[in-house]
C-alpha positions as CSV (number, residue, x, y, z in Angstrom):
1,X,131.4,53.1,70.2
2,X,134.0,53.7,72.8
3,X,134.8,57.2,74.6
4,X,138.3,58.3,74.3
5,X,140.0,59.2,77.8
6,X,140.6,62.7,76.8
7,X,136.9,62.8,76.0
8,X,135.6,61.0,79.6
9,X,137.9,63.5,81.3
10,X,136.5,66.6,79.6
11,X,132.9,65.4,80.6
12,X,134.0,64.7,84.0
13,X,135.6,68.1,84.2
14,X,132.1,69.5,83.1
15,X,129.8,68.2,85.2
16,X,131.8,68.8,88.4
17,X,132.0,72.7,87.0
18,X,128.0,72.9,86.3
19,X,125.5,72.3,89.4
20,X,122.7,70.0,88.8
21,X,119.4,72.3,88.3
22,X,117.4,69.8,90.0
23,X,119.2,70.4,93.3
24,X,119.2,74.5,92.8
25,X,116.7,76.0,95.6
26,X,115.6,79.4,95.0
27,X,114.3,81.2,98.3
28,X,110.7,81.5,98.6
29,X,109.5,85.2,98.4
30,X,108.8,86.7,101.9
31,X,104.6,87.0,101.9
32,X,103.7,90.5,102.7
33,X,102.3,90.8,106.5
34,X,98.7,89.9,106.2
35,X,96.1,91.8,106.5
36,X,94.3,90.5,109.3
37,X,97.5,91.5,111.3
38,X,96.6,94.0,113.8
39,X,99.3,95.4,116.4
40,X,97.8,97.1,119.8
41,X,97.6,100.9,118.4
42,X,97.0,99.9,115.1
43,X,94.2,101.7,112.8
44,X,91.4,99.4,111.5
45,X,89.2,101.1,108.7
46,X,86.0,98.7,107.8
47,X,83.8,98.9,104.8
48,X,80.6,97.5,104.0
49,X,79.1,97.7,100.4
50,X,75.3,98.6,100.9
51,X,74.9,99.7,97.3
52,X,73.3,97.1,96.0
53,X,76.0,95.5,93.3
54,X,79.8,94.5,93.2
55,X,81.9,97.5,94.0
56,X,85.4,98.4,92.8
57,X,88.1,99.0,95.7
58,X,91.0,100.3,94.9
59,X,93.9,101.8,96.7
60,X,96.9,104.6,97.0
61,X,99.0,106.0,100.0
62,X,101.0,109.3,100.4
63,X,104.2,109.0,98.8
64,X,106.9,108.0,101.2
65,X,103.9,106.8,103.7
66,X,102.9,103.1,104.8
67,X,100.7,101.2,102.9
68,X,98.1,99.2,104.6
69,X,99.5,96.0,105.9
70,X,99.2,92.9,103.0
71,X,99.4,96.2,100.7
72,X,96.1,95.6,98.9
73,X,95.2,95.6,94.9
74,X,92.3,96.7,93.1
75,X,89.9,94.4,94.3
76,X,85.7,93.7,94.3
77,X,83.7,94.1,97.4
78,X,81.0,91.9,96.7
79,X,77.0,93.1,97.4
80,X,76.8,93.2,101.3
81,X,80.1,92.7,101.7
82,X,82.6,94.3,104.2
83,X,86.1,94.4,104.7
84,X,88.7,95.8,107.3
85,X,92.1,97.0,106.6
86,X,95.0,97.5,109.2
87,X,97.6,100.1,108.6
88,X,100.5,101.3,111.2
89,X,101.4,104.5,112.8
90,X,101.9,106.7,110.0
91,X,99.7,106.1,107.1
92,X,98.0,108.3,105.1
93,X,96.3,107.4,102.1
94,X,92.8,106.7,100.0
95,X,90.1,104.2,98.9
96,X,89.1,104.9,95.5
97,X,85.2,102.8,95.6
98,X,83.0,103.0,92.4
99,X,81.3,101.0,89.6
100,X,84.4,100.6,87.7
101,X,88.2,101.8,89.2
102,X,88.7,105.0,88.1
103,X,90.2,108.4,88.5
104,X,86.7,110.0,89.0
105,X,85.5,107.7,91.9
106,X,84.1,108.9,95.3
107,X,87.2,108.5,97.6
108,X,87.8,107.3,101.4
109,X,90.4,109.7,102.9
110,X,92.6,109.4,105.7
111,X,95.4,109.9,108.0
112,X,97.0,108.3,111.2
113,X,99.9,109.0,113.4
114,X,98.7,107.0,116.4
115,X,96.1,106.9,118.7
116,X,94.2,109.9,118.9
117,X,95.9,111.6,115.9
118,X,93.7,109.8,113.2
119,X,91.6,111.7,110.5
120,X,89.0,110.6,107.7
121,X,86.8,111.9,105.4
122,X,84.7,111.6,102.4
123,X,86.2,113.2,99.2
124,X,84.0,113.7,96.0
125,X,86.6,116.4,94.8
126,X,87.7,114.3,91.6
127,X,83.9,113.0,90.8
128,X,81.3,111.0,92.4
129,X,80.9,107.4,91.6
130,X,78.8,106.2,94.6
131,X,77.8,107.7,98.2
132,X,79.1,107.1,101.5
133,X,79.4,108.1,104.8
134,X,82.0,107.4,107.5
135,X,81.3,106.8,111.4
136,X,83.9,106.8,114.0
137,X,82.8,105.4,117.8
138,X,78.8,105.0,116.0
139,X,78.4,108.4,115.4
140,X,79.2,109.7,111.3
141,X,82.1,112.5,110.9
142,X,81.6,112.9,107.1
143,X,80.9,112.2,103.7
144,X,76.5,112.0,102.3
145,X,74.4,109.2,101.8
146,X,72.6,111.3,98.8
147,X,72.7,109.7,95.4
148,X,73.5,112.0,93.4
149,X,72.8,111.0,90.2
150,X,69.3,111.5,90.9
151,X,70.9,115.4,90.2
152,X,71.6,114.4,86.5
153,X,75.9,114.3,85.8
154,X,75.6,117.9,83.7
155,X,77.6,121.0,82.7
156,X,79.6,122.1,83.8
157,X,80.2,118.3,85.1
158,X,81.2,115.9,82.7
159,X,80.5,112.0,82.7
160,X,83.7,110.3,82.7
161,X,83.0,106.1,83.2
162,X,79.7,104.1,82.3
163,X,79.5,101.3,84.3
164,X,79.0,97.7,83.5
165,X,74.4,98.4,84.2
166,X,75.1,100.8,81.6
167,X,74.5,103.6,83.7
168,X,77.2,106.5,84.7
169,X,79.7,105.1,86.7
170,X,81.5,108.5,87.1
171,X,81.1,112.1,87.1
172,X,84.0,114.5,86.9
173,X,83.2,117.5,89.4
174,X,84.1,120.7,87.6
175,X,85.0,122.2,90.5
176,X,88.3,120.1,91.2
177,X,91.2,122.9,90.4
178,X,88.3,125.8,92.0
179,X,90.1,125.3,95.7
180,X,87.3,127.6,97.2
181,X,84.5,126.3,95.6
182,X,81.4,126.3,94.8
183,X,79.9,123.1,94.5
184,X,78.1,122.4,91.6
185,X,74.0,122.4,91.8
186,X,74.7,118.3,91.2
187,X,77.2,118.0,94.2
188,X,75.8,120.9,96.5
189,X,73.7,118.7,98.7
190,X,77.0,116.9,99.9
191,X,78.5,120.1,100.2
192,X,80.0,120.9,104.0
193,X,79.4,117.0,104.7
194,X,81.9,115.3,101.6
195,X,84.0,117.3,100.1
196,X,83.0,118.8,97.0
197,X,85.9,121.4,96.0
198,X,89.2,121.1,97.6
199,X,88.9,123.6,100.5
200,X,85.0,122.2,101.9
201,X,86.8,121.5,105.0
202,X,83.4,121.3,106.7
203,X,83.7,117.5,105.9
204,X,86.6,116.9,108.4
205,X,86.3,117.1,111.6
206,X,89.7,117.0,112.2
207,X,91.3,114.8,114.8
208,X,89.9,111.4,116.0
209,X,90.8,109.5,119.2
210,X,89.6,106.2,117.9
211,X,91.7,103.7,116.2
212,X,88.4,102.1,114.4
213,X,87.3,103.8,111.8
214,X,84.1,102.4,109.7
215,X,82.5,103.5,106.1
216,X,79.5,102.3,104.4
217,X,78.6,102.9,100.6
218,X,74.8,103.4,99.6
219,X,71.9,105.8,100.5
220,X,70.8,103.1,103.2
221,X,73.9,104.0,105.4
222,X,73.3,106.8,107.9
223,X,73.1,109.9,106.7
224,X,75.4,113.0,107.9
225,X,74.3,115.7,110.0
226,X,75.5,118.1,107.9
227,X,74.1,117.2,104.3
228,X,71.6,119.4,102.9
229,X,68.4,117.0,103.0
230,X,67.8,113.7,102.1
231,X,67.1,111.1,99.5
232,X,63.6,111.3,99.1
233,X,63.5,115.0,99.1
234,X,66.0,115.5,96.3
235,X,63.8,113.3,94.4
236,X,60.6,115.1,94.7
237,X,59.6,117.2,92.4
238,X,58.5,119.5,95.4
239,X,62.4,119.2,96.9
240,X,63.9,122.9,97.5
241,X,66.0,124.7,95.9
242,X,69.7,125.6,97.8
243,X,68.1,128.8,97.3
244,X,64.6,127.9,99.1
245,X,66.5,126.2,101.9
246,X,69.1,129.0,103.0
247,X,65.8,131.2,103.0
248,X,64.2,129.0,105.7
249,X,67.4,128.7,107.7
């Protein structure tokens, strides 16, 4: 069969019109900054998963704030694990850690604006999921290494997540929308040291001079100076009550 000249000069016209896909070159995305990037007055916060299983990390800043750098997803910290994020001059966010991710999780806090005008703290205001305690310079500056389960997640708390041990993985703390508290008998020996209703402002301590900023989740981390007693007291049957303790003080 022979092509017409009207037809050759129609596919000519066509193919001079329509770029060849092969030779089309889409830019490559730009990669977030890593983030292992760490710029001299940069804040670092490390955490290390002493709990004893896989841990849920997940992560939200203030809106209109930095993220940290790489801009992290939900992610597992394995058992023994650590990990360091980076963030710039202005951030202000949270770490969401627990069993499972979820609303009701114990949460990192923090804000920087530079060196020495860094904060952090332990929040447990939405629920408890796991313990942990933050140190800046060796030294802890909130949160509880209690577990608090041992307490029993009861009225007027309300279990919100089983985790994958099919134990609770959450507990909703009643006391969320009661800004002036009290804490609930479960959360009351983290009371003053995590924050356990939203004005317990005895967990911050307010500005830090350090840039390196470290958290460990379990009762094996160091415990808080300010936490009402310790692990093997709340599970005695002999432990105090808030009651018995505030006598003795």
């Amino acid at each position: 069969m022979h092509s017409s000249p009207s037809l050759m000069a129609g596919l000519a016209l066509f193919f001079a019109a329509t770029p060849i896909l092969a030779q089309v070159i889409t830019p490559a995305p730009v990669a977030p900054e890593p983030n292992r990037v760490k710029r001299d007055g940069d804040l670092t916060l490390a955490i290390t998963n002493s709990y004893g299983m896989p841990l849920s990390l997940s992560f939200g800043n203030n809106a209109g704030f930095p993220a940290f750098y790489g801009n992290p997803q939900p992610t597992l910290l394995p058992i023994d694990g650590s990990v360091a994020y980076n963030a710039p001059a202005g951030w202000a966010g949270r770490v969401s850690v627990g069993k499972v991710n979820h609303d009701d999780n114990s949460k990192i806090e923090g804000s920087f604006y530079g060196p020495g005008n860094g904060d952090i703290d332990v929040s447990y205001v939405d629920g408890y999921s796991v313990p942990i305690t933050c140190s800046v310079g060796g030294k802890v500056v909130s949160g509880c290494n209690i577990e608090l389960f041992d307490r029993g997640c009861n009225a007027p708390d309300s279990v919100s997540a089983w985790g994958p041990d099919n134990r609770i993985a959450a507990c909703h703390n009643a006391a969320q929308g009661v800004p002036d508290g009290p804490a609930s008998s479960m959360f009351a020996p983290c009371a003053g040291a995590a924050y356990t209703f939203p004005k317990d402002d005895g967990a911050n301590t307010g500005m830090i001079a350090q840039t390196e900023m470290s958290c460990c989740i379990g009762i094996l981390c160091p415990p808080s100076p300010k936490q009402r007693w310790g692990k093997r007291d709340v599970e005695s049957p002999k432990a105090p009550t808030l009651k018995a303790r505030a006598l003795k003080v």
